[in-house]
mmCIF file of the N, C-alpha and C atoms, coordinates in Angstrom:
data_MODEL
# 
_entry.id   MODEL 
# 
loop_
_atom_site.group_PDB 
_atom_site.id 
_atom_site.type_symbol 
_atom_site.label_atom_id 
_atom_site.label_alt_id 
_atom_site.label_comp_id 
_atom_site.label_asym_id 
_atom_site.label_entity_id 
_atom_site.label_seq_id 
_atom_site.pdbx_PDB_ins_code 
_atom_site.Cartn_x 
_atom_site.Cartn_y 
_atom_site.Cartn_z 
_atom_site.occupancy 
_atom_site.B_iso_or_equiv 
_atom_site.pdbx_formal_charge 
_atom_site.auth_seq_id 
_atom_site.auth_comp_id 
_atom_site.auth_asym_id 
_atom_site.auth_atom_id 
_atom_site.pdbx_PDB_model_num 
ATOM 1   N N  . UNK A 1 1  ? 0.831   -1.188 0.000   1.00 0.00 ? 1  UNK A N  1 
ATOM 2   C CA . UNK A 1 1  ? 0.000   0.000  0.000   1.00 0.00 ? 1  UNK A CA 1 
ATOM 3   C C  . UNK A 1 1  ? 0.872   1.246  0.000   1.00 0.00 ? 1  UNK A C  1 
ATOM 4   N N  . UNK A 1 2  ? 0.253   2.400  -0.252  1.00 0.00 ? 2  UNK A N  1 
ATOM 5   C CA . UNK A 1 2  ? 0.565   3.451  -0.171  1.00 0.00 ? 2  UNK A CA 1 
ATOM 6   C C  . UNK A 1 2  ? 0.590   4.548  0.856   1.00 0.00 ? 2  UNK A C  1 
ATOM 7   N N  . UNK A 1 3  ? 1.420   5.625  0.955   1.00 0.00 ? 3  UNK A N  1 
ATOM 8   C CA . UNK A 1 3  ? 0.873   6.404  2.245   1.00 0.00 ? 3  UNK A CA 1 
ATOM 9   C C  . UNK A 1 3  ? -0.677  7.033  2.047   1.00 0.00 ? 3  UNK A C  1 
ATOM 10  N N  . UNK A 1 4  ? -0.481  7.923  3.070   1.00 0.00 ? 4  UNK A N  1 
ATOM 11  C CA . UNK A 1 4  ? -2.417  8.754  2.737   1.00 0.00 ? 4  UNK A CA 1 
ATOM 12  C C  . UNK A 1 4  ? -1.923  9.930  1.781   1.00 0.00 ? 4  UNK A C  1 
ATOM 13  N N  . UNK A 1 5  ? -0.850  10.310 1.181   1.00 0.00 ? 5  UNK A N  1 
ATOM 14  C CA . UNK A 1 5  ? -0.671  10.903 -0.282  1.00 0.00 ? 5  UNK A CA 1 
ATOM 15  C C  . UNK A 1 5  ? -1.030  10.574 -1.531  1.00 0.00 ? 5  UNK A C  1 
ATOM 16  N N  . UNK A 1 6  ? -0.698  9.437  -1.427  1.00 0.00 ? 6  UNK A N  1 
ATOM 17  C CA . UNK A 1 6  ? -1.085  8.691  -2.681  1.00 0.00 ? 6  UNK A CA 1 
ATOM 18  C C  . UNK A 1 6  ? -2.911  8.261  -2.656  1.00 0.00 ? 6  UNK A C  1 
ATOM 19  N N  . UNK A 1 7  ? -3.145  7.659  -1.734  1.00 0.00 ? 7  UNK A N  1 
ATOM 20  C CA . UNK A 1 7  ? -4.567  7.695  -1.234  1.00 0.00 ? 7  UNK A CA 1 
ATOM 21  C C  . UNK A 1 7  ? -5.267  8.642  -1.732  1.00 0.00 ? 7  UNK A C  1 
ATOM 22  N N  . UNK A 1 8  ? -4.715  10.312 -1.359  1.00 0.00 ? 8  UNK A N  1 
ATOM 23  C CA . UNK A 1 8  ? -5.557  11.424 -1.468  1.00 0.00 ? 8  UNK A CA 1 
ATOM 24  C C  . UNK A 1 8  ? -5.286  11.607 -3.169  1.00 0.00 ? 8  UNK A C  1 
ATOM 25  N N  . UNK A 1 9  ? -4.332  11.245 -3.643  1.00 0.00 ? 9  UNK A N  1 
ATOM 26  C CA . UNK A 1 9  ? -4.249  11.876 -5.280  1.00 0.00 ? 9  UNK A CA 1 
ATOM 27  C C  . UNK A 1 9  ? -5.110  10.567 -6.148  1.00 0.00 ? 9  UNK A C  1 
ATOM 28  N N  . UNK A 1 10 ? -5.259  9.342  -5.396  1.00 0.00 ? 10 UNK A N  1 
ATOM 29  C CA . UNK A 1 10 ? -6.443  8.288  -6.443  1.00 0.00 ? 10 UNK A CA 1 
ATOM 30  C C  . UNK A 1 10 ? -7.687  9.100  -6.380  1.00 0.00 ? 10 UNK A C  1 
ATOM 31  N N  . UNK A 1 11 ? -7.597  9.331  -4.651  1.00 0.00 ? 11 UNK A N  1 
ATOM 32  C CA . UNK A 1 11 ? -9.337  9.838  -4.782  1.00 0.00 ? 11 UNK A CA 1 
ATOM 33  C C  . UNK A 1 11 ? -9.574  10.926 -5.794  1.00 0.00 ? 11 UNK A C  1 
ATOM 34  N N  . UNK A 1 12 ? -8.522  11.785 -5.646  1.00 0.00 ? 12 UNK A N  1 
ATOM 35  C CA . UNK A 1 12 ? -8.908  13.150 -6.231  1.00 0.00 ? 12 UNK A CA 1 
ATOM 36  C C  . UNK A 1 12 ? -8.822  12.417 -8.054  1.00 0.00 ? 12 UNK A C  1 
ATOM 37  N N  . UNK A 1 13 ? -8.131  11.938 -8.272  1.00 0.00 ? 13 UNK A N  1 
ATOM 38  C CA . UNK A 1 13 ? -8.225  11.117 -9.892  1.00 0.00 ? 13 UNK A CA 1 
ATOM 39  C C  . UNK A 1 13 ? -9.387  10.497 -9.581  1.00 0.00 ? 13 UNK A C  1 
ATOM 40  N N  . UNK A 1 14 ? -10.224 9.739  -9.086  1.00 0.00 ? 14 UNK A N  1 
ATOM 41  C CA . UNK A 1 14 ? -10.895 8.745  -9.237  1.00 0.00 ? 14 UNK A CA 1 
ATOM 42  C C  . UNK A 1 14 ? -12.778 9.810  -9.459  1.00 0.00 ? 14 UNK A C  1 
ATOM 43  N N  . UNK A 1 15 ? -12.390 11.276 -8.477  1.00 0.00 ? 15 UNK A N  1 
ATOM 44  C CA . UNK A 1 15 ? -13.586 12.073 -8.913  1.00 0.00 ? 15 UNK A CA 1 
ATOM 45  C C  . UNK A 1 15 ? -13.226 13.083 -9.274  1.00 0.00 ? 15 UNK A C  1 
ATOM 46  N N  . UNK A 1 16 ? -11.961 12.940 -10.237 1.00 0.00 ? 16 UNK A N  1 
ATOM 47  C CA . UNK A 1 16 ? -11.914 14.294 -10.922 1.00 0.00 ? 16 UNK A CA 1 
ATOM 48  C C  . UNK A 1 16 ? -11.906 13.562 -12.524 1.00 0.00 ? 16 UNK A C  1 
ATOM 49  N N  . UNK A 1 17 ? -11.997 12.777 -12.625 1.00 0.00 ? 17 UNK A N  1 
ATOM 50  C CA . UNK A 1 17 ? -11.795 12.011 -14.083 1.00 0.00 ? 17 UNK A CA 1 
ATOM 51  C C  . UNK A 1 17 ? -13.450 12.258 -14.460 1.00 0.00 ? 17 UNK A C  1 
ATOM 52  N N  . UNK A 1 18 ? -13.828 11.413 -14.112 1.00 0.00 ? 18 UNK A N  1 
ATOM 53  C CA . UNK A 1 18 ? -15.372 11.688 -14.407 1.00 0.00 ? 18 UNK A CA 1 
ATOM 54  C C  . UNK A 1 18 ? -16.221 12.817 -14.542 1.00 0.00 ? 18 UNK A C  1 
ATOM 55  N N  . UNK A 1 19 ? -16.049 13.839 -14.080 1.00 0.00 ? 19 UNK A N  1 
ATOM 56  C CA . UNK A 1 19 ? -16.212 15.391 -13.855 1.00 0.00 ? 19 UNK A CA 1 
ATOM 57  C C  . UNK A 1 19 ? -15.802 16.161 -14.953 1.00 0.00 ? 19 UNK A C  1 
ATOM 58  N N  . UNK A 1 20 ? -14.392 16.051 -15.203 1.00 0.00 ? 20 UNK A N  1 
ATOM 59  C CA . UNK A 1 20 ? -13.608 16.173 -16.211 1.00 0.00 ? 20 UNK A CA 1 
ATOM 60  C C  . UNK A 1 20 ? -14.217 15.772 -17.697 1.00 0.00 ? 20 UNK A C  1 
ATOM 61  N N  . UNK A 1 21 ? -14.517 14.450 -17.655 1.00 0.00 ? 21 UNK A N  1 
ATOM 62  C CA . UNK A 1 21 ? -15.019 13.920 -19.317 1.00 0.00 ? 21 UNK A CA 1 
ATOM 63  C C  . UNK A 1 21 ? -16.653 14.223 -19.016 1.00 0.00 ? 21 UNK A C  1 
ATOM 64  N N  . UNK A 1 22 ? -17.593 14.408 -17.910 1.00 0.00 ? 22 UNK A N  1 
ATOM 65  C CA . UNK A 1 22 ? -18.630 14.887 -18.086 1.00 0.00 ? 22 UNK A CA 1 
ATOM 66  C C  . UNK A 1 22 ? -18.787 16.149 -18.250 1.00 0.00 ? 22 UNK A C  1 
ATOM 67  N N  . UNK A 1 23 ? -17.948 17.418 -18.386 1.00 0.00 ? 23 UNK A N  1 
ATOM 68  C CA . UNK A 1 23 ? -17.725 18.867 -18.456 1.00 0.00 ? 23 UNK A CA 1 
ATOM 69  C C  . UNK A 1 23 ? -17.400 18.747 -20.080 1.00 0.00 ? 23 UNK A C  1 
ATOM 70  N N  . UNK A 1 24 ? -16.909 18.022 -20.409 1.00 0.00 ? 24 UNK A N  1 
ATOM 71  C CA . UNK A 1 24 ? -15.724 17.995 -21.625 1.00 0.00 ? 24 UNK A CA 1 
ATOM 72  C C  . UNK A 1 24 ? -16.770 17.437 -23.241 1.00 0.00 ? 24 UNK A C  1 
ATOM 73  N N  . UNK A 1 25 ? -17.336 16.548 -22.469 1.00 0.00 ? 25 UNK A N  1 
ATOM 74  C CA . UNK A 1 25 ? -18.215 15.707 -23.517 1.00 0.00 ? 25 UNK A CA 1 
ATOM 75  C C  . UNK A 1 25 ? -19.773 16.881 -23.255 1.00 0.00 ? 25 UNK A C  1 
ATOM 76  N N  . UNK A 1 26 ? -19.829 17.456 -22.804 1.00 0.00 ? 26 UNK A N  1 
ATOM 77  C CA . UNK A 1 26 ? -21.698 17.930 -22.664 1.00 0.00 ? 26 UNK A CA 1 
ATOM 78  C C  . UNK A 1 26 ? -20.906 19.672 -23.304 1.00 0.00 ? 26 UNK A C  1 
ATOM 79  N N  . UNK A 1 27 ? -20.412 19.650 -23.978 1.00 0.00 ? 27 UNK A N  1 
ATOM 80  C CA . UNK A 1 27 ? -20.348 20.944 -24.310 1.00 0.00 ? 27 UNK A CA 1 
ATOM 81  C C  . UNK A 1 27 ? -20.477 20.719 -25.658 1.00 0.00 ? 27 UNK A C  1 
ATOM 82  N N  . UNK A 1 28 ? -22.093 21.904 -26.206 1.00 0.00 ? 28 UNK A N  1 
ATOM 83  C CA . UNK A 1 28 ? -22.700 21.753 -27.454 1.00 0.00 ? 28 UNK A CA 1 
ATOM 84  C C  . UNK A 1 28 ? -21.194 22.063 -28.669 1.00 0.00 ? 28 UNK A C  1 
ATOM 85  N N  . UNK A 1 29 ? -20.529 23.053 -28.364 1.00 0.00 ? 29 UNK A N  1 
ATOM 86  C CA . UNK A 1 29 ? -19.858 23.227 -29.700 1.00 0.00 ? 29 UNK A CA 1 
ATOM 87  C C  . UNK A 1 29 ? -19.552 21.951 -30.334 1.00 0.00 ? 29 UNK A C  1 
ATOM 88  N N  . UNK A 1 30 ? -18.659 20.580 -29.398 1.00 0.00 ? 30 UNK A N  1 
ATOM 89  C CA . UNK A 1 30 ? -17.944 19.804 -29.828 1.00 0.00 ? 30 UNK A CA 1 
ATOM 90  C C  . UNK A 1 30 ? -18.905 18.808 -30.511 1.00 0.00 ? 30 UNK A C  1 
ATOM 91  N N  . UNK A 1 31 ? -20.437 18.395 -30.593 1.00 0.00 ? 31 UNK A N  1 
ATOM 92  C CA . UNK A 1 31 ? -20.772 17.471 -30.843 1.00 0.00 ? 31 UNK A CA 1 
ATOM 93  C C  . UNK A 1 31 ? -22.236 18.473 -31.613 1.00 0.00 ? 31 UNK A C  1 
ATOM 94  N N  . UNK A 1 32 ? -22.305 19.668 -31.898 1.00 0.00 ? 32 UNK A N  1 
ATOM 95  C CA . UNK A 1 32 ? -23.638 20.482 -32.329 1.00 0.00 ? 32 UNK A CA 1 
ATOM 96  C C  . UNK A 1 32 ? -23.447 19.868 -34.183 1.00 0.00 ? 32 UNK A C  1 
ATOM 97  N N  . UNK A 1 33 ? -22.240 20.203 -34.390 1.00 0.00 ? 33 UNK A N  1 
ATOM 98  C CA . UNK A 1 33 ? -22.589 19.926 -35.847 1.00 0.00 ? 33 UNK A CA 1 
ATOM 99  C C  . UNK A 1 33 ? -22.542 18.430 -36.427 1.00 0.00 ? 33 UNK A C  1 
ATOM 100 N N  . UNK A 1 34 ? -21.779 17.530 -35.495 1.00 0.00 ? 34 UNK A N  1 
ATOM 101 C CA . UNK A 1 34 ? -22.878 16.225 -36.029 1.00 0.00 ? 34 UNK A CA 1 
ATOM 102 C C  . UNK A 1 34 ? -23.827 15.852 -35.814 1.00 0.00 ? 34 UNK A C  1 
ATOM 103 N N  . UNK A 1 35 ? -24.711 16.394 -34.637 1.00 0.00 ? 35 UNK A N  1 
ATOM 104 C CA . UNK A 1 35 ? -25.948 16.128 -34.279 1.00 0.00 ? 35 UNK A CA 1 
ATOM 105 C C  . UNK A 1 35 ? -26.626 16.735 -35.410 1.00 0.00 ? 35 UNK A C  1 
ATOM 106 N N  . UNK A 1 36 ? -26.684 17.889 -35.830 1.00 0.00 ? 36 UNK A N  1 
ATOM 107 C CA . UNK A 1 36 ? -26.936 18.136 -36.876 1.00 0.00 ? 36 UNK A CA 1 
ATOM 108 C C  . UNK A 1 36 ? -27.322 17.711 -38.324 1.00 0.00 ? 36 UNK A C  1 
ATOM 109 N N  . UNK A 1 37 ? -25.861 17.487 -38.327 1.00 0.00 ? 37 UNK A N  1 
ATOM 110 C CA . UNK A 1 37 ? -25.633 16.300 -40.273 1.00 0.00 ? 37 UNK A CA 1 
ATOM 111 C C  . UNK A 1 37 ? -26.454 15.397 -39.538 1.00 0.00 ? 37 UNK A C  1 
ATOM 112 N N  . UNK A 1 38 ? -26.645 14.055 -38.769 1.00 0.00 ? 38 UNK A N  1 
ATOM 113 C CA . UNK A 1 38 ? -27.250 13.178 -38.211 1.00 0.00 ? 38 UNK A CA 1 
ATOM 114 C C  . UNK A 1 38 ? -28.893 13.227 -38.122 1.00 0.00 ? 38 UNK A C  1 
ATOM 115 N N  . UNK A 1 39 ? -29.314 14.372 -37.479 1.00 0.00 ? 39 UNK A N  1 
ATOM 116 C CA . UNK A 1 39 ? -30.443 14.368 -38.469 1.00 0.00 ? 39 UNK A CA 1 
ATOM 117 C C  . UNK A 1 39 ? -31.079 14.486 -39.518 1.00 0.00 ? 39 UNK A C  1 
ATOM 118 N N  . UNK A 1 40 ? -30.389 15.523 -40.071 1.00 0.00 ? 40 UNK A N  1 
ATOM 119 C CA . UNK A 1 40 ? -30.593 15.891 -41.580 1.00 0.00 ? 40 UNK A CA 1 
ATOM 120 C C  . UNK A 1 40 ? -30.557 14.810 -42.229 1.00 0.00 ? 40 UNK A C  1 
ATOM 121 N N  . UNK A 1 41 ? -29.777 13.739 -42.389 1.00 0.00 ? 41 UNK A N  1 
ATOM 122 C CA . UNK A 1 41 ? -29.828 12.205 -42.425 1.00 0.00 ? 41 UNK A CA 1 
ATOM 123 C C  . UNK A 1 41 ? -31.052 11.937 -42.413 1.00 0.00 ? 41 UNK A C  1 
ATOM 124 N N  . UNK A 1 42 ? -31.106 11.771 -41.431 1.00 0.00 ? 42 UNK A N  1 
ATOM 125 C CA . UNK A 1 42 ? -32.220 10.986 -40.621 1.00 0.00 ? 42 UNK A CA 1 
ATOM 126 C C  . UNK A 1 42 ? -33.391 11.182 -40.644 1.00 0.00 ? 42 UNK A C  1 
ATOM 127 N N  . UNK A 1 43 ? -33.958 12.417 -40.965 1.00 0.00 ? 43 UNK A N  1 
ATOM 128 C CA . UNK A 1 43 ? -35.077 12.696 -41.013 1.00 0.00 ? 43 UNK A CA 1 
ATOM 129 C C  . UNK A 1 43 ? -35.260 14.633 -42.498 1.00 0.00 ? 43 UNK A C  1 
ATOM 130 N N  . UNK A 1 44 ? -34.761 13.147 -43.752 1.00 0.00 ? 44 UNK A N  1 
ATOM 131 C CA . UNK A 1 44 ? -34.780 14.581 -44.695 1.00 0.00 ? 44 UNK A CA 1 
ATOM 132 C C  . UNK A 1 44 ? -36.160 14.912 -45.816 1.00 0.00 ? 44 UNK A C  1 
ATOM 133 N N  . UNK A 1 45 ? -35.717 15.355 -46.153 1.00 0.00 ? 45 UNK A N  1 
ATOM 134 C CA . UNK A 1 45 ? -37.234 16.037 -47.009 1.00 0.00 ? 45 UNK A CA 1 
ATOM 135 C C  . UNK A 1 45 ? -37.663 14.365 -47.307 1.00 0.00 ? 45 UNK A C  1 
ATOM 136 N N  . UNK A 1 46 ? -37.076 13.458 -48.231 1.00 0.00 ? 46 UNK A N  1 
ATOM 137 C CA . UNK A 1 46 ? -38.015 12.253 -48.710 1.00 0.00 ? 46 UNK A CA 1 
ATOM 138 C C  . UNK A 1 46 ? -38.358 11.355 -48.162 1.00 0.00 ? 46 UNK A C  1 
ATOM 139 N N  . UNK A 1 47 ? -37.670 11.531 -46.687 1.00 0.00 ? 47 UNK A N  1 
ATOM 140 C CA . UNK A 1 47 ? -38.139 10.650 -45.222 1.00 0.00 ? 47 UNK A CA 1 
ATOM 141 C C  . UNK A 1 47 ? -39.855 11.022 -45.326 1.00 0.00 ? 47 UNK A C  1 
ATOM 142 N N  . UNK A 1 48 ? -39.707 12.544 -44.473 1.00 0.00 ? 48 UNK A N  1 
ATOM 143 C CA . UNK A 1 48 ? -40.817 13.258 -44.624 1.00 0.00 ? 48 UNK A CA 1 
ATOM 144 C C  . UNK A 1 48 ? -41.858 12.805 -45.324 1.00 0.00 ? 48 UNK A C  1 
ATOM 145 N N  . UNK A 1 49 ? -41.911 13.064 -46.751 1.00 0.00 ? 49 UNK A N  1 
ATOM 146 C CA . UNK A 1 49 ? -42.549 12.901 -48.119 1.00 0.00 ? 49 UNK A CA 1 
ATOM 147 C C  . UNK A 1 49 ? -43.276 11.486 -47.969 1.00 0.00 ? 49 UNK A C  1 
ATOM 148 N N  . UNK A 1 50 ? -42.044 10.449 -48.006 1.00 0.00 ? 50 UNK A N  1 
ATOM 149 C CA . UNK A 1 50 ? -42.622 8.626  -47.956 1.00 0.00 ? 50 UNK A CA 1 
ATOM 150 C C  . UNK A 1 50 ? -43.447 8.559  -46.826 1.00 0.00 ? 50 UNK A C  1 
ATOM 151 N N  . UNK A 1 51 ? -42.879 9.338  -45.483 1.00 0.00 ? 51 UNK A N  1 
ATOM 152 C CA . UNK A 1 51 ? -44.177 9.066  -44.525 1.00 0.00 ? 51 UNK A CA 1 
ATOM 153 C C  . UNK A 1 51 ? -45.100 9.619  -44.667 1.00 0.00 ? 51 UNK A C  1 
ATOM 154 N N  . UNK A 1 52 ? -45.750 10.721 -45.247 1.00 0.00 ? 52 UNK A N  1 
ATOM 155 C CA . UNK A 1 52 ? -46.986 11.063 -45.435 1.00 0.00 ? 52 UNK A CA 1 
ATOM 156 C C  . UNK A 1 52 ? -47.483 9.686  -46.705 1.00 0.00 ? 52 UNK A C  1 
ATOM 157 N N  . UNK A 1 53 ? -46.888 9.509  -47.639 1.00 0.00 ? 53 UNK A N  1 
ATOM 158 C CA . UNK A 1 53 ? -47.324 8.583  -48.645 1.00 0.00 ? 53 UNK A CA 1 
ATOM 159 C C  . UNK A 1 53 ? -48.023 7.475  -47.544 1.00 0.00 ? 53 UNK A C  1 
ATOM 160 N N  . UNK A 1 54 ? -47.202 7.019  -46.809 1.00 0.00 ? 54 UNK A N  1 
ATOM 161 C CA . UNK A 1 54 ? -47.355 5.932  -46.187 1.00 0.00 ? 54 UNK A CA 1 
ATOM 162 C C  . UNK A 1 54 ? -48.858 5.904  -45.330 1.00 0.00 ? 54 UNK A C  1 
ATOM 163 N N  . UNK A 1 55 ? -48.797 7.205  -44.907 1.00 0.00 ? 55 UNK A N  1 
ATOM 164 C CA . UNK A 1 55 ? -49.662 7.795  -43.550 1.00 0.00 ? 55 UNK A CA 1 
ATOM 165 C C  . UNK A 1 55 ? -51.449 7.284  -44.820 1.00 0.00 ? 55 UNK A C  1 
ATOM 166 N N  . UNK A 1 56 ? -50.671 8.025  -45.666 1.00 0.00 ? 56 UNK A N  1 
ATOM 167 C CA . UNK A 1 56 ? -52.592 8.287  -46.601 1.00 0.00 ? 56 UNK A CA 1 
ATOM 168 C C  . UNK A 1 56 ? -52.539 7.081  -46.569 1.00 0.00 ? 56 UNK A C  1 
ATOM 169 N N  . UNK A 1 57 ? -51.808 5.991  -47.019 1.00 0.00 ? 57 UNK A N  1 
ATOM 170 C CA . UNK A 1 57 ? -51.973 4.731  -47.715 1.00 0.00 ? 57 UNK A CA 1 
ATOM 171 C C  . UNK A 1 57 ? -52.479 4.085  -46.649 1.00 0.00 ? 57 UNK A C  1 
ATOM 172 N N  . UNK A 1 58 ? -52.657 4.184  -45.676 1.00 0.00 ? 58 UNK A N  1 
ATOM 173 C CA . UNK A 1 58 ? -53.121 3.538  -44.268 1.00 0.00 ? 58 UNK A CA 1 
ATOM 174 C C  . UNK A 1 58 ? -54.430 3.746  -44.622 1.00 0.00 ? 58 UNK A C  1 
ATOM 175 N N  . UNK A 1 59 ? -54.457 5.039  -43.790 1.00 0.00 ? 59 UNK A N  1 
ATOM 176 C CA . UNK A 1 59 ? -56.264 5.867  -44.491 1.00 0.00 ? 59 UNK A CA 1 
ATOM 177 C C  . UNK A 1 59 ? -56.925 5.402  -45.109 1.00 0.00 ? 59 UNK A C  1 
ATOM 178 N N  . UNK A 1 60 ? -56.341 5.073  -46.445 1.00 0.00 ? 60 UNK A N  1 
ATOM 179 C CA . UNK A 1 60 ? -57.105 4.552  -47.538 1.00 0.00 ? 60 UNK A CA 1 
ATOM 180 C C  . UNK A 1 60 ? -57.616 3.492  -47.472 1.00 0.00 ? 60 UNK A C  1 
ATOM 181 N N  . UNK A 1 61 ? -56.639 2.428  -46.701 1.00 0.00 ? 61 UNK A N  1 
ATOM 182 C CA . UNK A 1 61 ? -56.940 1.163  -46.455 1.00 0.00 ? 61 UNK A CA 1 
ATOM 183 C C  . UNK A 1 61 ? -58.331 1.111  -45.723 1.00 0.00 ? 61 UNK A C  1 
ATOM 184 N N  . UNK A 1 62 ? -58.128 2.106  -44.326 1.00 0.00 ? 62 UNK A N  1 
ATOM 185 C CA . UNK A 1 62 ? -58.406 2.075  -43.176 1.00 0.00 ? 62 UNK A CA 1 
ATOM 186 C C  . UNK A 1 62 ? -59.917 2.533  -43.742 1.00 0.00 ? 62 UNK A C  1 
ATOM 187 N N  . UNK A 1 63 ? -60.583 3.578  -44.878 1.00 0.00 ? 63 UNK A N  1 
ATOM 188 C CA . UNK A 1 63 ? -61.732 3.702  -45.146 1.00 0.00 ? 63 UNK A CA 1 
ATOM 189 C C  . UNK A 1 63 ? -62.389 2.776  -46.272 1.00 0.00 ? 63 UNK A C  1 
ATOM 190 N N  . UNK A 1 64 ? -61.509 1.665  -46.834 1.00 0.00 ? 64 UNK A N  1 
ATOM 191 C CA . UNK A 1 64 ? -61.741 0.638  -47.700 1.00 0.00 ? 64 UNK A CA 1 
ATOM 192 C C  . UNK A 1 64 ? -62.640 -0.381 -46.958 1.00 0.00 ? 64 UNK A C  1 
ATOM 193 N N  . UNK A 1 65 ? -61.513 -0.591 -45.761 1.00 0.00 ? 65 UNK A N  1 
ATOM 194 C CA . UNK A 1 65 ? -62.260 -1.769 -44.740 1.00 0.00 ? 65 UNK A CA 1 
ATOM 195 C C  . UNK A 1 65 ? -63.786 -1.254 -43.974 1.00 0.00 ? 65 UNK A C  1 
ATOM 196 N N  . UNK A 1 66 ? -63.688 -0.138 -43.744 1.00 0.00 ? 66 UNK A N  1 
ATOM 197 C CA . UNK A 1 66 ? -65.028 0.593  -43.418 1.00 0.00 ? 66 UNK A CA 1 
ATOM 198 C C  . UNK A 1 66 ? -66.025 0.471  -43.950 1.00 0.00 ? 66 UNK A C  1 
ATOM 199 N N  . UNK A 1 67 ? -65.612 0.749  -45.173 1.00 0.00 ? 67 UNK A N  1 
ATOM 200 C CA . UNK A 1 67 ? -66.975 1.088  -46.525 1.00 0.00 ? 67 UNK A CA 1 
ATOM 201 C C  . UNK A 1 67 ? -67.361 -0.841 -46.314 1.00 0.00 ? 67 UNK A C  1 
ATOM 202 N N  . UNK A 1 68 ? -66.504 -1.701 -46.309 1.00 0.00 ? 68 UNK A N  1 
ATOM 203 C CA . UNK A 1 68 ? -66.762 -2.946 -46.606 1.00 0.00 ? 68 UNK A CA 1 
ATOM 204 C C  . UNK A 1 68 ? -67.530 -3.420 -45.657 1.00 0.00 ? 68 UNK A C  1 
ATOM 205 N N  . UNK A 1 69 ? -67.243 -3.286 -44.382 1.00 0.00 ? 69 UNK A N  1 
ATOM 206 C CA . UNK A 1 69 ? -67.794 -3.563 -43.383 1.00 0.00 ? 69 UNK A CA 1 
ATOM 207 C C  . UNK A 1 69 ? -69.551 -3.083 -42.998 1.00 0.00 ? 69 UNK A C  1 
ATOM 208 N N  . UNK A 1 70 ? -69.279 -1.395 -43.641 1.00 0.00 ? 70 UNK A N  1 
ATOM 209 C CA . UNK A 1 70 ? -70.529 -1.344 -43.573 1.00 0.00 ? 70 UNK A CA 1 
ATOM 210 C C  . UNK A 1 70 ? -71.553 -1.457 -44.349 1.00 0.00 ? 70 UNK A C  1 
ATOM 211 N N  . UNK A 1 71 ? -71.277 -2.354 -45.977 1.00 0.00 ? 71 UNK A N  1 
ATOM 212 C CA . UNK A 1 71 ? -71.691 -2.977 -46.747 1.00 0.00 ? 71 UNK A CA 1 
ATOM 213 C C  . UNK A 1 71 ? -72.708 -4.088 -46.287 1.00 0.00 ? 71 UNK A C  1 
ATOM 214 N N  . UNK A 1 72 ? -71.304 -4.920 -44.974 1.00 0.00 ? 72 UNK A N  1 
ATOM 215 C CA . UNK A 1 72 ? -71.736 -5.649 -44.728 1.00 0.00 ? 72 UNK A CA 1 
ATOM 216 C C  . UNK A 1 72 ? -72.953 -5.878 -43.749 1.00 0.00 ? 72 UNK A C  1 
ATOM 217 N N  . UNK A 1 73 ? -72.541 -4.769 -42.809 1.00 0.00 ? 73 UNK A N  1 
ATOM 218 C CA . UNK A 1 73 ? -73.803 -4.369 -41.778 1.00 0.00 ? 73 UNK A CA 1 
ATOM 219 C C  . UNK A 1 73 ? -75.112 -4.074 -42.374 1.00 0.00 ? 73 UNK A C  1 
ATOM 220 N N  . UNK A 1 74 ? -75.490 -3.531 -43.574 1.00 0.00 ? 74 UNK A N  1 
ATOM 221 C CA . UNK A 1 74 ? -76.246 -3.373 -44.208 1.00 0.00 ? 74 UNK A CA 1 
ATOM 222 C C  . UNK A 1 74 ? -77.014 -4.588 -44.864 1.00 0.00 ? 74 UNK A C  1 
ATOM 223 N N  . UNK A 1 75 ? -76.069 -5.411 -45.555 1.00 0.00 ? 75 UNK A N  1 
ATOM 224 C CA . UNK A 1 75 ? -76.293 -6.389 -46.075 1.00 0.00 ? 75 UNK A CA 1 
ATOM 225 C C  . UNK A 1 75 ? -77.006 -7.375 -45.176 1.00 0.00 ? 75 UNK A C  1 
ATOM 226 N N  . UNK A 1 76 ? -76.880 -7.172 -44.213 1.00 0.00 ? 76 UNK A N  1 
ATOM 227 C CA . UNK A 1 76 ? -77.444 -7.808 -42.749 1.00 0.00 ? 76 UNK A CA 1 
ATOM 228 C C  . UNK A 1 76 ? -78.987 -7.706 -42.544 1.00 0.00 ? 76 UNK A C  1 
ATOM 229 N N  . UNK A 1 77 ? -78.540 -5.969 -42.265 1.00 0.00 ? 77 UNK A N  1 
ATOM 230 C CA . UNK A 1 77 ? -79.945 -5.737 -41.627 1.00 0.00 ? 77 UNK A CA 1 
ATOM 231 C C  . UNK A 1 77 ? -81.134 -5.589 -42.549 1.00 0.00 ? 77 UNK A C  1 
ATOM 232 N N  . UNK A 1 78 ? -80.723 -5.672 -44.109 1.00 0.00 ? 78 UNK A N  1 
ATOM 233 C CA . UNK A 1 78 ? -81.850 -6.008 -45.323 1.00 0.00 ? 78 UNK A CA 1 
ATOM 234 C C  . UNK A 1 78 ? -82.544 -7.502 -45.029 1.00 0.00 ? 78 UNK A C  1 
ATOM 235 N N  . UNK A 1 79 ? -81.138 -8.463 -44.803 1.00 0.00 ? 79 UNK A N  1 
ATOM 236 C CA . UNK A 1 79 ? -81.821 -9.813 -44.902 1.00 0.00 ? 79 UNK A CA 1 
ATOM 237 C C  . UNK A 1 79 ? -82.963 -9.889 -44.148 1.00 0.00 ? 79 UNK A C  1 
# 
C-alpha cells in the first residue's frame, strides 16, 4: 500500500476524471454539428414525403375496410 498521499491523489483522480469527461463531452460546440448532419440524415425532405405517402396509404386502407364492413352491416340488416 501506499501512504495517505497517494490515497488522497487516487481519490482526487478517481472524482476528478469523471467530472472532467462529463464537463468535456456535454459541451454543445464539440458534438452540435454532427448532431446536426445526423439528423438531416435521418429525417430529410423524402423521409418526410414517404411518410406522409405511407400515412394516406393507411387511411385509404383504413376507409376501404369501413366502406366494406358497412356494406356488410347493411347487407345484414336487409336480410
Amino acid at each position: 500500500m501506499g501512504n495517505w498521499q497517494l490515497e488522497i491523489g487516487r481519490m482526487a483522480l478517481y472524482i476528478a476524471f469523471p467530472v472532467a469527461m462529463f464537463t468535456y463531452f456535454n459541451q454543445p460546440q464539440y458534438f452540435e454539428d454532427w448532431v446536426i448532419k445526423n439528423k438531416r440524415d435521418m429525417y430529410n425532405a423524402k423521409s418526410v414525403k414517404d411518410q406522409k405517402e405511407f400515412e394516406n396509404t393507411i387511411n385509404s386502407l383504413r376507409r376501404k375496410q369501413e366502406l366494406k364492413l358497412l356494406n356488410q352491416l347493411e347487407a345484414k340488416e336487409s336480410s
